[in-house]
Residue frames relative to the residue before (quaternion, step in Angstrom):
aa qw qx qy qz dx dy dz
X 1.0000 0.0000 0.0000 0.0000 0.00 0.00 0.00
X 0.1726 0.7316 -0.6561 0.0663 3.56 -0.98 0.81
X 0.7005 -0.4441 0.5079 0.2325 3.10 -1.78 0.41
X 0.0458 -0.7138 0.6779 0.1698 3.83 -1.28 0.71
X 0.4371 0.5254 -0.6011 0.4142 3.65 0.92 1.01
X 0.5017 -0.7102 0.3558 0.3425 3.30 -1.41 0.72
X 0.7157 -0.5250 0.3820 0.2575 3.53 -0.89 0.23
X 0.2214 -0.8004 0.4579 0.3174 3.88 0.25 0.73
X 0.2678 -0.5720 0.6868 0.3598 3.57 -1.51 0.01
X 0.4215 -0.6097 0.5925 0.3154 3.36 -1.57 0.79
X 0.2409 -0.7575 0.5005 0.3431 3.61 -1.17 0.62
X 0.8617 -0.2186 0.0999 0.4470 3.65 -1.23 0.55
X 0.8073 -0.1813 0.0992 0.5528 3.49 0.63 -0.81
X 0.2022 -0.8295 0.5163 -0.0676 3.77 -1.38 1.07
X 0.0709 -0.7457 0.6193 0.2351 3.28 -0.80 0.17
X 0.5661 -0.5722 0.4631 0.3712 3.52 -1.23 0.91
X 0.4667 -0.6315 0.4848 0.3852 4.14 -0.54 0.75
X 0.8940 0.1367 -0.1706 0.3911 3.66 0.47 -0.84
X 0.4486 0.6494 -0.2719 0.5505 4.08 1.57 -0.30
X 0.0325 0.7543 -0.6125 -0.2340 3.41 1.19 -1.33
X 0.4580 0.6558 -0.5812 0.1493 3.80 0.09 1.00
X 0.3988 -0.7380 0.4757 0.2646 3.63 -0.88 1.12
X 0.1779 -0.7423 0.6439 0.0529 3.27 -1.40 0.53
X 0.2089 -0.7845 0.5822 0.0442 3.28 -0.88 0.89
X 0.0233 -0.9315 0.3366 0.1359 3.89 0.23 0.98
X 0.3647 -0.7590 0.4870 0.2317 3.64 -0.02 1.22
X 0.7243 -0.1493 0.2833 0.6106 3.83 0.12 -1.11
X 0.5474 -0.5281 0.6008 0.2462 2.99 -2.21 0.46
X 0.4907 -0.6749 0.4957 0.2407 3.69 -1.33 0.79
X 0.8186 -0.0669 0.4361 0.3678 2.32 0.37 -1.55
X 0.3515 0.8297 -0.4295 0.0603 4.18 -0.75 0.61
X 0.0895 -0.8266 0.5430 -0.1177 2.93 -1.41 1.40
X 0.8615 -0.1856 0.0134 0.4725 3.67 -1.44 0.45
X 0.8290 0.1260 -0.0607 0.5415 3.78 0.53 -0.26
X 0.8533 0.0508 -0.1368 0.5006 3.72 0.41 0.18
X 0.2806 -0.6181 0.6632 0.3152 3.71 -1.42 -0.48
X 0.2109 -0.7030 0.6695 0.1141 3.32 -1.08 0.38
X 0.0419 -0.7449 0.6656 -0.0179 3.64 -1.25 1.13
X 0.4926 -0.6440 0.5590 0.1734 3.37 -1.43 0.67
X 0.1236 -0.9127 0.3438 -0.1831 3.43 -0.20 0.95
X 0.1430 -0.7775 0.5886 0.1689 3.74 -0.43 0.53
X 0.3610 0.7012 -0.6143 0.0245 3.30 -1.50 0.51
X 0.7628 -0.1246 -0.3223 0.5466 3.02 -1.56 2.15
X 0.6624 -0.3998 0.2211 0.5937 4.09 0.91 1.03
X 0.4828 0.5852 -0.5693 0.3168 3.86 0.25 -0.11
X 0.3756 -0.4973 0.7060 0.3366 3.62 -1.68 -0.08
X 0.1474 0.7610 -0.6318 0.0010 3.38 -1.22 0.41
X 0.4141 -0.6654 0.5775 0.2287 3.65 -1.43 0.59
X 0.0458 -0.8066 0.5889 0.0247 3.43 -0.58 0.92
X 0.2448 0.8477 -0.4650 -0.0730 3.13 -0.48 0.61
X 0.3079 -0.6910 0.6459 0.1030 4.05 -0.82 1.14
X 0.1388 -0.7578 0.6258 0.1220 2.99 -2.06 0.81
X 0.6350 -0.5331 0.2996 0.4721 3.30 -1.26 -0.31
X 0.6640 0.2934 -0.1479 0.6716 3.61 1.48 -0.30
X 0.4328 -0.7690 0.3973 0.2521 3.40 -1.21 0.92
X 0.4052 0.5639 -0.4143 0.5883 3.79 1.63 -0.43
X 0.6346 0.3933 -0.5284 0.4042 3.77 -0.18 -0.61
X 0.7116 0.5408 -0.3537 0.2757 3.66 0.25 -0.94
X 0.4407 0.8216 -0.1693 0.3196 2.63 1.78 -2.06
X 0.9298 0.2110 0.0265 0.3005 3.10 0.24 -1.96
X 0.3394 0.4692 -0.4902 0.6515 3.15 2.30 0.68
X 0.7659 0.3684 -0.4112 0.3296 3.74 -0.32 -0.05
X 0.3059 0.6965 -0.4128 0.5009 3.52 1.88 0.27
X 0.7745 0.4887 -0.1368 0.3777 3.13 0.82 -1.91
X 0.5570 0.6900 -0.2333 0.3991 3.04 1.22 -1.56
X 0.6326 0.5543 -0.2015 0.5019 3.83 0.92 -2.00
X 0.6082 0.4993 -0.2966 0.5411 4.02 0.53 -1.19
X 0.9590 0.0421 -0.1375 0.2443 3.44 0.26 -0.36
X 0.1902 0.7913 -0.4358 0.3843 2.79 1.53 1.66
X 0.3459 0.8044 -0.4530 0.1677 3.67 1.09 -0.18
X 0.8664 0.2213 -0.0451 0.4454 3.16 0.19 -1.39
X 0.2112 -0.9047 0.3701 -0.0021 3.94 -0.63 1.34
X 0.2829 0.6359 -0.5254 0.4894 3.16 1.74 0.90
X 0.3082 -0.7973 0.4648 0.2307 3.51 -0.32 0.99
X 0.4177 0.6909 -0.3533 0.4726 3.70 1.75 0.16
X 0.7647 0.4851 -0.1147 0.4084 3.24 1.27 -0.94
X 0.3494 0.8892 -0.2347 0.1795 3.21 2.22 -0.89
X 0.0560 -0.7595 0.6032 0.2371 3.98 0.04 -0.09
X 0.7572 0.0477 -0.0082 0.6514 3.79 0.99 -1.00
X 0.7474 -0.4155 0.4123 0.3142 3.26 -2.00 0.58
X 0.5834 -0.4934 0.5009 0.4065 3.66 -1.33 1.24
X 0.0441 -0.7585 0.6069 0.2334 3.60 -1.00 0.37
X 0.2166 -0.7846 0.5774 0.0642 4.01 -0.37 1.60
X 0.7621 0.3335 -0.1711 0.5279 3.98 0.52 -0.43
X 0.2324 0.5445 -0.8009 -0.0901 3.33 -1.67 0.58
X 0.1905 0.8235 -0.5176 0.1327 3.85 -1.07 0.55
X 0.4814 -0.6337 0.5803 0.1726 3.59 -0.83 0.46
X 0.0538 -0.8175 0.5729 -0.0235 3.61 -1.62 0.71
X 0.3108 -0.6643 0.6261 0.2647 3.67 -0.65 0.12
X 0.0361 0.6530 -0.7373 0.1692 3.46 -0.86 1.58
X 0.7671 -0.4077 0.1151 0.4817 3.75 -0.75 1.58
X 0.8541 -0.3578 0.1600 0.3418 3.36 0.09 1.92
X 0.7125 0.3320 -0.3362 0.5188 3.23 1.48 0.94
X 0.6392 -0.6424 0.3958 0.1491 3.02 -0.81 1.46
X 0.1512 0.7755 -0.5669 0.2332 4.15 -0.01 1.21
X 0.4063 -0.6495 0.6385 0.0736 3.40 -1.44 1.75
X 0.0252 -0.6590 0.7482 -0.0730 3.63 -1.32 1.32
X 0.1139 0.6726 -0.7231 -0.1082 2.93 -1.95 0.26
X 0.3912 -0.7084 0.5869 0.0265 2.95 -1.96 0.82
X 0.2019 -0.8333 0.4989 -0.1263 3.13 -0.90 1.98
X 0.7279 -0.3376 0.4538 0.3875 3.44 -1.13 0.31
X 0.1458 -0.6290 0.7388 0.1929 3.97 -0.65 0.78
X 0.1172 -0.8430 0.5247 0.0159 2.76 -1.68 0.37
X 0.4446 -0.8493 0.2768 0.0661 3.29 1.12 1.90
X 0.4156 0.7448 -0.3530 0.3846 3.51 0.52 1.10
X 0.5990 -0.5594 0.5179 0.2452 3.66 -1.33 -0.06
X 0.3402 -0.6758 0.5624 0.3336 3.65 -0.50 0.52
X 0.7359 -0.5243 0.1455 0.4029 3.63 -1.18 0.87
X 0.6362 0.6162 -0.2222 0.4077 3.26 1.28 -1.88
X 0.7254 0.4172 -0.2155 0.5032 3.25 0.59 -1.89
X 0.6185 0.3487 -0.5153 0.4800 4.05 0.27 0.17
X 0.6561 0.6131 -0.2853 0.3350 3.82 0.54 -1.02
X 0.5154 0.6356 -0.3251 0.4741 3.09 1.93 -1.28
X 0.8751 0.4076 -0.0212 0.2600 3.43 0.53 -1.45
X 0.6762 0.3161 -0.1847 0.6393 3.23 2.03 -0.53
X 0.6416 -0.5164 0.4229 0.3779 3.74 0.98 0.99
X 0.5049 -0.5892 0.6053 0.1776 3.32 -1.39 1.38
X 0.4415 0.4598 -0.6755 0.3707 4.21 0.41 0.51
X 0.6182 0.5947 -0.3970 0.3264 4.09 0.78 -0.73
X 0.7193 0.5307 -0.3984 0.2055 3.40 1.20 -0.41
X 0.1823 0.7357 -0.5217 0.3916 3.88 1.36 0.43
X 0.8039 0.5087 -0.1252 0.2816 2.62 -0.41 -2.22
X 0.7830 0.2741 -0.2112 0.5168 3.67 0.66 -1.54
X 0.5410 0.4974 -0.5435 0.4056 3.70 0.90 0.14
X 0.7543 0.3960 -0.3091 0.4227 3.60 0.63 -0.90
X 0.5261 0.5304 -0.4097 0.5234 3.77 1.17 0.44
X 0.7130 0.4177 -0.3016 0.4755 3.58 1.67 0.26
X 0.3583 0.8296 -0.1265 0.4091 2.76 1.92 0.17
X 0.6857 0.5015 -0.0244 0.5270 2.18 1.26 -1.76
X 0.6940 0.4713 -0.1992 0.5065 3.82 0.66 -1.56
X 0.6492 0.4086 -0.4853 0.4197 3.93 0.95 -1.13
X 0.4312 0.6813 -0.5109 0.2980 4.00 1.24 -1.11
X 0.7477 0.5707 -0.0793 0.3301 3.61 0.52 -1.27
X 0.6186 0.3948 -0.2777 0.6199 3.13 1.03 -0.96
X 0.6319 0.5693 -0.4052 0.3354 4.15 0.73 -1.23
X 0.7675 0.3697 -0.2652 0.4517 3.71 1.01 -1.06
X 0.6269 0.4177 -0.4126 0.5122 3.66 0.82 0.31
X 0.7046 -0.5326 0.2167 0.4158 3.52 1.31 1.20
X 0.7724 0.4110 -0.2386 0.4214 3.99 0.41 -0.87
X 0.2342 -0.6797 0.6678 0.1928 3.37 -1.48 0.62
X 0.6078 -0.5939 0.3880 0.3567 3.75 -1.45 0.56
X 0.2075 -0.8753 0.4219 0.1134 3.28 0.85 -1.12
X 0.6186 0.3048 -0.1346 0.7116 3.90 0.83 -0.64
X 0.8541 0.3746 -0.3601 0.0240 3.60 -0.28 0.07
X 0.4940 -0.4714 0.6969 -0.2195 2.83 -1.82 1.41
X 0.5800 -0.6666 0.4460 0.1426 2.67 -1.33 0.91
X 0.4376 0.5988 -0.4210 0.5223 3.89 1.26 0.22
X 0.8380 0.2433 -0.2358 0.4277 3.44 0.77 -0.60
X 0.5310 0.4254 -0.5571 0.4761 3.55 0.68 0.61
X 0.0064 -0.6555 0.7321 0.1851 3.55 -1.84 -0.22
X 0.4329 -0.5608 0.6717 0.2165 3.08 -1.92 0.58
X 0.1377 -0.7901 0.5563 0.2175 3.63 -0.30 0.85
X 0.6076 -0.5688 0.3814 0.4023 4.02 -1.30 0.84
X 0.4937 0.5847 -0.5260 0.3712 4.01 0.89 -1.07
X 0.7849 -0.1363 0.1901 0.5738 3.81 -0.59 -1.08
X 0.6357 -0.5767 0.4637 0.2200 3.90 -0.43 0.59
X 0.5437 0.6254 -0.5176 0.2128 3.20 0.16 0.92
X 0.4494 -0.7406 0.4352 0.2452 3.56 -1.03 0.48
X 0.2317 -0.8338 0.4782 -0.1497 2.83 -0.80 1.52
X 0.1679 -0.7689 0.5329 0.3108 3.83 -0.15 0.97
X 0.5201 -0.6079 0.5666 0.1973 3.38 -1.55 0.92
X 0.9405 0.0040 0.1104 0.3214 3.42 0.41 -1.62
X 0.2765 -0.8314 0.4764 0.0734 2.91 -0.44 1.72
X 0.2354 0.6986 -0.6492 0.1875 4.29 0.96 0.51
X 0.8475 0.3858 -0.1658 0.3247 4.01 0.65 -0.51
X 0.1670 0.8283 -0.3947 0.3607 3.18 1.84 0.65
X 0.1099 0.8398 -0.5291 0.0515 3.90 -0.65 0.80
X 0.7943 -0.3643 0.3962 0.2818 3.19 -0.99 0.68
X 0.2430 -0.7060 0.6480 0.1504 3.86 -0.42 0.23
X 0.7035 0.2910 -0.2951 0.5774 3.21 -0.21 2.21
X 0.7394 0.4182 -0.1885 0.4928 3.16 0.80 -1.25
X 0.8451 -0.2748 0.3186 0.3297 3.54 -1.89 0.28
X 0.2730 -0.6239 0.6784 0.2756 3.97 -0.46 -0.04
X 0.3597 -0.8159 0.4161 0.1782 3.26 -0.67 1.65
X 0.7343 0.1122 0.0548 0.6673 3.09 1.73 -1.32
X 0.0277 0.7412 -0.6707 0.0054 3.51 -1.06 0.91
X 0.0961 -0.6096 0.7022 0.3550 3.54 -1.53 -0.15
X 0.7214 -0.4559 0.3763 0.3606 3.57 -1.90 0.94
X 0.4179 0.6861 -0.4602 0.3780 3.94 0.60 -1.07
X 0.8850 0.2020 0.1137 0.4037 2.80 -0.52 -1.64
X 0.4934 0.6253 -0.4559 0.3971 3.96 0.97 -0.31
X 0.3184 -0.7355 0.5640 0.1988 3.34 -1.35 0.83
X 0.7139 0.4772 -0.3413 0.3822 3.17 0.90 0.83
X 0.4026 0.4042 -0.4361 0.6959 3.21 1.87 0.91
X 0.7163 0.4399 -0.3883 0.3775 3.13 0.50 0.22
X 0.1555 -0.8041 0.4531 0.3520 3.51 1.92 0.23
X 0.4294 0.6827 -0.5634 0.1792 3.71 0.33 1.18
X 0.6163 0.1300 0.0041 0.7767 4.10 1.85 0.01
X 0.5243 -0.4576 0.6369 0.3319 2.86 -2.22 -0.69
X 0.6499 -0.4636 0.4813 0.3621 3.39 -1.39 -0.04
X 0.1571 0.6409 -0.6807 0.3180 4.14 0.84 0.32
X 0.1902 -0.5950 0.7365 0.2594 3.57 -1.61 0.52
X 0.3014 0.7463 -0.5894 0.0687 3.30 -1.11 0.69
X 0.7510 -0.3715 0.1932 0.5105 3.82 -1.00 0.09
X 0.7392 0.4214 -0.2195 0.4773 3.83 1.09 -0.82
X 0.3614 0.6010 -0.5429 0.4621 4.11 1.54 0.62
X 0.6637 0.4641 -0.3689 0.4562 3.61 0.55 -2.06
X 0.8473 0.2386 -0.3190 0.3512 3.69 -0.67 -1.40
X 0.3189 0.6773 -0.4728 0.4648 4.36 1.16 0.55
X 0.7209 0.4903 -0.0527 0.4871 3.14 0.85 -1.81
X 0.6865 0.4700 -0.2369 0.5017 3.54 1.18 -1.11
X 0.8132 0.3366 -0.2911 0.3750 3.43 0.61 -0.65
X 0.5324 0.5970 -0.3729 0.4702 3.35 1.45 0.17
X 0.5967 0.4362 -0.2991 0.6036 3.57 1.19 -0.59
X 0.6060 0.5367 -0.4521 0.3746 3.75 0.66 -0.04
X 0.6017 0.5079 -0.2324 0.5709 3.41 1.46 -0.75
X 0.5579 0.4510 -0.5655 0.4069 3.45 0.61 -0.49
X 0.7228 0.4288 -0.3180 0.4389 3.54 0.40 -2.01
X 0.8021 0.3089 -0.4659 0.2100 3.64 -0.55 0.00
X 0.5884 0.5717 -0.4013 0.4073 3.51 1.81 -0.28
X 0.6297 -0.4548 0.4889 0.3970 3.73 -1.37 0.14
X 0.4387 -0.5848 0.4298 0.5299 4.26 -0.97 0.64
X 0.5653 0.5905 -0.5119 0.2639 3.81 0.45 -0.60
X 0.6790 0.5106 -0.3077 0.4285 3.42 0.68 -1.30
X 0.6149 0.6094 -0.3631 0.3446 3.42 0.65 -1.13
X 0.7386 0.5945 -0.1816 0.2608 3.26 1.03 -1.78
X 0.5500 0.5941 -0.2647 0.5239 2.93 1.69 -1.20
X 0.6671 0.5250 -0.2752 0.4512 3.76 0.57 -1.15
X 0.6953 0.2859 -0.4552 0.4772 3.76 1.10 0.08
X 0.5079 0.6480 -0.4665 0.3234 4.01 0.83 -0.49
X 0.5635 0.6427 -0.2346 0.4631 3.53 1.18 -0.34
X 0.3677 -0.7099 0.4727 0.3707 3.46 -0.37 0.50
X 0.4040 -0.7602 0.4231 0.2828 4.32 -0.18 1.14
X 0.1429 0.4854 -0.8244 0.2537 2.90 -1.50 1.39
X 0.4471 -0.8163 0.3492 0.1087 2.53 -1.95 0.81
X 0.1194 0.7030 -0.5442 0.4420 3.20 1.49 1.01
X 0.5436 0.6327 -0.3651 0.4134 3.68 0.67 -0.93
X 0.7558 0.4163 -0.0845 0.4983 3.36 0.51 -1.58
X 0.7014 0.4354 -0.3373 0.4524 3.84 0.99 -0.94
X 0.5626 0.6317 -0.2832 0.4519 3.97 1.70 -0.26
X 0.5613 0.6145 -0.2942 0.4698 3.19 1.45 -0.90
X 0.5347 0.6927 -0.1845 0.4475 3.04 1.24 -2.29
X 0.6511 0.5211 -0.2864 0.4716 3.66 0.08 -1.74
X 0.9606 0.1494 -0.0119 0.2340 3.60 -0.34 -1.51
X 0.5907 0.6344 -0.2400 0.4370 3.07 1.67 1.29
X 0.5276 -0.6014 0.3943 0.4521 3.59 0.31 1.00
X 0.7933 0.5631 -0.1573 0.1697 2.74 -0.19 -1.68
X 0.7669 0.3349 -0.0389 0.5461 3.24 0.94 -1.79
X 0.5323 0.6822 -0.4198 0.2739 3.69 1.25 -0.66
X 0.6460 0.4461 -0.3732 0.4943 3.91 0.85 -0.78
X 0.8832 0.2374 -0.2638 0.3065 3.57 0.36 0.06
X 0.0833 0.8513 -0.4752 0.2065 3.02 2.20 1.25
X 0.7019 0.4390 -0.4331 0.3564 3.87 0.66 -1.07
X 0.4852 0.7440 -0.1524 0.4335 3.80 0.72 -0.83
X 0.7563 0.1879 -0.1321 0.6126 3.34 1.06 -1.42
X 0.7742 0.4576 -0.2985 0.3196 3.69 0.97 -0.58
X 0.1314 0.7757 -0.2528 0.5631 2.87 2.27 0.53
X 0.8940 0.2639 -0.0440 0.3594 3.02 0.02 -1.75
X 0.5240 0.5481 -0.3366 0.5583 3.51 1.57 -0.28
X 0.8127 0.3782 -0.2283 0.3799 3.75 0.85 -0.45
X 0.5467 -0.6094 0.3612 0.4465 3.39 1.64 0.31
X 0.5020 0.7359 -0.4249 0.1610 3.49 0.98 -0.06
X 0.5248 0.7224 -0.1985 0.4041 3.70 1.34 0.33
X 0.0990 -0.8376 0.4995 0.1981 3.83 0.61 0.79
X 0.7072 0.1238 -0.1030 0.6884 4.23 1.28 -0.29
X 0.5624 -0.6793 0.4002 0.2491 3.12 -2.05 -0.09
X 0.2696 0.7163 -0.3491 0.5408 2.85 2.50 0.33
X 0.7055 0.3008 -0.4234 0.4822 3.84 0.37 -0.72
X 0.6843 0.4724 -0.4045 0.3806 4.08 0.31 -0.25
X 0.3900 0.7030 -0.3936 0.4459 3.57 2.06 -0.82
X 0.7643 0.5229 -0.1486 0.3468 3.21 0.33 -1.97
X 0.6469 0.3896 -0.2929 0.5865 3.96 0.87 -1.00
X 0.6984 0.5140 -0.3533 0.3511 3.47 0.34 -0.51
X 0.5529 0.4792 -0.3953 0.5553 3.52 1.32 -1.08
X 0.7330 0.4849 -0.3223 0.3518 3.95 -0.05 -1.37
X 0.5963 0.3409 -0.4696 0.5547 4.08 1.03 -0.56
X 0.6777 0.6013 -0.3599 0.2229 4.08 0.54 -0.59
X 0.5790 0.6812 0.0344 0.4466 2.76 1.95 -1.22
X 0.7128 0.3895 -0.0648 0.5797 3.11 1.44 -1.27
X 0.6182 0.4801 -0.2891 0.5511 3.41 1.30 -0.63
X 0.6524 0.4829 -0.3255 0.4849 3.71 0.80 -0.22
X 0.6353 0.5065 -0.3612 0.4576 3.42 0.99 -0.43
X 0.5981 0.5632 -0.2668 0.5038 3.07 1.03 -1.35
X 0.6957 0.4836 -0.3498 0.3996 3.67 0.42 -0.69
X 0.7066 0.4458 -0.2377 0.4955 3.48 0.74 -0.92
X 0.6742 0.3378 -0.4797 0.4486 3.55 0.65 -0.16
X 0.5419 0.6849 -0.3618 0.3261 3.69 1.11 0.01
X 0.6924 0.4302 -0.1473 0.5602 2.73 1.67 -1.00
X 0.6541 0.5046 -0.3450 0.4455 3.33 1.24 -0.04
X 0.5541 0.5404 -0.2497 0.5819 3.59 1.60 0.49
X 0.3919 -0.7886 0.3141 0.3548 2.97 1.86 0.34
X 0.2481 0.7958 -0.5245 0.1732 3.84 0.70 0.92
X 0.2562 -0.7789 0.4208 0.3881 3.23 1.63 -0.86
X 0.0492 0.7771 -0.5992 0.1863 3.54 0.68 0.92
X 0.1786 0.7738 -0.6056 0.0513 3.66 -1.02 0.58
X 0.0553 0.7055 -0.6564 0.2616 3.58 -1.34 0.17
X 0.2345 -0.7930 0.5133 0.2293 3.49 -1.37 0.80
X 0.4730 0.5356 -0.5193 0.4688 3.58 0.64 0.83
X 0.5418 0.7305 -0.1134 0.3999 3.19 1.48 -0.71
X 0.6322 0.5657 -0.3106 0.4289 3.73 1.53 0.40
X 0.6812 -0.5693 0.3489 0.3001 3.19 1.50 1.05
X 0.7069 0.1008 -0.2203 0.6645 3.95 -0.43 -1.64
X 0.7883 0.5259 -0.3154 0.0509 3.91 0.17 -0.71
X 0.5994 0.5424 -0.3194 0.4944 2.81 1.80 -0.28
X 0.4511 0.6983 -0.3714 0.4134 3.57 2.26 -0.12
X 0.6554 0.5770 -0.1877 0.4498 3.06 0.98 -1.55
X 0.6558 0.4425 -0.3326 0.5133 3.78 0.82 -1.20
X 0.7074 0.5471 -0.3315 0.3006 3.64 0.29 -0.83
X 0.6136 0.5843 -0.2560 0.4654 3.21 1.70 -1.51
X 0.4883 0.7760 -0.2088 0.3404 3.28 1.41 -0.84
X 0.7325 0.4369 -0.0991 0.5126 3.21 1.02 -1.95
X 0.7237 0.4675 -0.2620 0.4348 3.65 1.21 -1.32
X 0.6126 0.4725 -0.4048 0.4874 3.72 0.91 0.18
X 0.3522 0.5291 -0.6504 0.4159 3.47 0.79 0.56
X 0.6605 0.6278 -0.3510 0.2155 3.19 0.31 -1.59
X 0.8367 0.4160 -0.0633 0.3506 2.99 0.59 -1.64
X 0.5818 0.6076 -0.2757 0.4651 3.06 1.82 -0.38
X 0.5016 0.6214 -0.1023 0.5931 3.16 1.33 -0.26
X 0.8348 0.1150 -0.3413 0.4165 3.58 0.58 -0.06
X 0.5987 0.6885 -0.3130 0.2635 2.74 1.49 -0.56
């Protein structure tokens, strides 16, 4: 669902009408099917502001946004602190913003691009973790893609950004992109439910670990997922975690805890295995490959969980 009104621009600086907080806007992030998003100062803070083109769209991300403010170990975070909900005059027309936690980081690809496709386990099963969270408080993500996650610079972790495509468990998928949609892939319908996100997840896992050439080729084709299980088949990289991902292309997953779990044990097992290789002097290397770090990342992902119920 999106809006055929146009999207305001925010103007340089604002004052919420009723909050009376100022904002001080540095540059635009970022925009898509229902809002823009602008980086922003206020009282020296960074903030994410983002306005739409309809005020219920916003409305009903800061619904989401509230539901999953519980827990305040920002390690544990599924979605950006949300600090603002407020209203503005933009050329004599009344428009709902809100202001979120920035979150200082790399987009998924462009970090993956640069720290080697061994990182892409780890940050898939650190989404695993956050989608686990969002699934039991009823809502699937729906939109995501690798624009909406970041890796933030503090301790690497991936973090979805944008929640404009969040749905209802059951309902329509408000927002999708074709990539990653399990219905250009004639693998389902568009139903939001627990087996769209990890569809979406395991198809973006193949994107990040393949080269853009391969990828490109893999869309000139009319999409199925034999496409994706060929890729899967004839790639170092992605082959150990072919059962997991072909799994996940077929809906075969009732949560994102049961893909969490296969994913830790091929990550887990492949690190051991590496280090005794390398302790036989084979020289095995690799940067998931340092043993305490792929401990430390993992321990990382599995305290969401627990943070969260407790």
């Amino acid at each position: 669902m999106s809006s055929n009104r146009a999207i305001p621009s925010l103007p340089r600086q604002f004052q919420g009408r009723w909050n009376k907080q100022t904002y001080h806007v540095l540059r635009e992030l970022g925009r898509g099917a229902n809002g823009a998003v602008y980086l922003a100062s206020q009282n020296g803070v960074k903030r994410a502001v983002k306005i739409g083109a309809e005020g219920m769209d916003i409305l009903m991300e800061v619904n989401v946004l509230k539901q999953l403010q519980q827990e305040r170990d920002p390690r544990a975070a599924v979605a950006p602190l949300l600090c603002d909900v407020d209203d503005l005059i933009i050329n004599g027309r009344s428009c709902t913003f809100y202001a979120m936690e920035y979150v200082d980081g790399e987009q998924l690809d462009q970090y993956v691009r640069q720290a080697g496709s061994d990182w892409v386990p780890v940050l898939v099963i650190q989404l695993l973790s956050r989608l686990s969270v969002l699934h039991r408080h009823g809502w699937v993500f729906g939109d995501l893609k690798p624009e909406n996650v970041m890796v933030t610079r503090s301790d690497n972790q991936a973090r979805l950004i944008d929640f404009g495509g969040v749905t209802k468990i059951g309902n329509a998928v408000r927002q999708f992109t074709e990539e990653y949609d399990r219905a250009a892939w004639h693998a389902g319908d568009r139903r939001a439910g627990v087996d769209y996100d990890l569809f979406s997840l395991a198809v973006m896992t193949v994107r990040l670990a393949v080269s853009p050439e391969v990828w490109k080729s893999c869309q000139l084709d009319r999409r199925h997922t034999g496409l994706l299980c060929d890729i899967i088949r004839n790639n170092d990289s992605l082959y150990p975690y072919r059962i997991p991902l072909v799994k996940a292309f077929h809906g075969k997953y009732a949560s994102a805890d049961e893909m969490k779990e296969e994913m830790m044990a091929i990550v887990q097992k492949r690190a051991i295995g590496s280090r005794s290789k390398k302790a036989a002097g084979s020289g095995a290397s690799g940067i998931w490959i340092g043993g305490l770090f792929v401990a430390s990342m993992l321990l990382l992902a599995g305290t969401l969980y627990y943070a969260w119920m407790m």
